[in-house]
C-alpha positions in Angstrom: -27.4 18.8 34.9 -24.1 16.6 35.1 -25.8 13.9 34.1 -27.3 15.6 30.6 -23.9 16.6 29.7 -22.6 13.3 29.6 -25.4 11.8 27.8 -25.1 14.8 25.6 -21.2 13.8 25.0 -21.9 10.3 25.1 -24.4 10.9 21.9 -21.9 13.3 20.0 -19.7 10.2 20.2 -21.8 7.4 19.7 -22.8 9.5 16.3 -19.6 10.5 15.1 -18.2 7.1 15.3 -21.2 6.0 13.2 -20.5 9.0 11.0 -16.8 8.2 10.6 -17.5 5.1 8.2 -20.2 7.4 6.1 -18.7 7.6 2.3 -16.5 5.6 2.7 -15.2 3.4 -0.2 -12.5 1.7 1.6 -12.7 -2.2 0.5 -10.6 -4.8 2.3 -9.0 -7.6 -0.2 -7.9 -10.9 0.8 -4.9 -12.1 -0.6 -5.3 -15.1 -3.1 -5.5 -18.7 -1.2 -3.2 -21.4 -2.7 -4.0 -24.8 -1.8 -1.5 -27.0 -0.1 -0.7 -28.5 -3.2 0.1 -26.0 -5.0 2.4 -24.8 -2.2 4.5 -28.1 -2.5 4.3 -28.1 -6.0 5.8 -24.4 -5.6 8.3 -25.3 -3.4 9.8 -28.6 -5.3 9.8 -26.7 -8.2 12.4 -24.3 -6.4 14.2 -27.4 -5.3 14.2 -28.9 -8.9 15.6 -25.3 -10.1 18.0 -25.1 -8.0 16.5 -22.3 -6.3 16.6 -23.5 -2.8 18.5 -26.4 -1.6 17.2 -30.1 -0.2 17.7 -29.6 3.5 16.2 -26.2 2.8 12.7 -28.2 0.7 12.7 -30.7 3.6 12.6 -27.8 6.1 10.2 -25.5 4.3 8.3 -28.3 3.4 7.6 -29.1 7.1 6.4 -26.0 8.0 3.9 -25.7 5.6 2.4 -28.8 6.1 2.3 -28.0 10.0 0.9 -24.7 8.9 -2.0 -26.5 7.6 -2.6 -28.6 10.4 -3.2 -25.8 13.0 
């Protein structure tokens, strides 16, 4: 007997997890990738406006080539 109840519970479970994702329209977007490129072009452009300054570029500019090594 115990062991029809929890196979009983175990199955209300199992199908309203399954249910749970039923109508659902929920999409998941990925934010656009920029290439590397474009990130250092980004960035010196911000250096070149004034925007951020040389030791600033140099620092950035580091990280997001390390970034793109790992």
């Amino acid at each position: 007997m115990k062991k029809l109840a929890v196979l009983t519970m175990v199955l209300f479970i199992g199908i309203g997890s399954l249910l749970s994702g039923c109508g659902s329209s929920t999409q998941i977007k990925q934010a656009p990738q920029t290439t590397l490129g474009q990130e250092l072009m980004d960035l010196d452009k911000a250096r070149q406006d004034g925007i951020i300054s040389q030791e600033e570029y140099n620092k950035l500019k580091k990280q997001i080539v390390d970034n793109r090594k790992n």
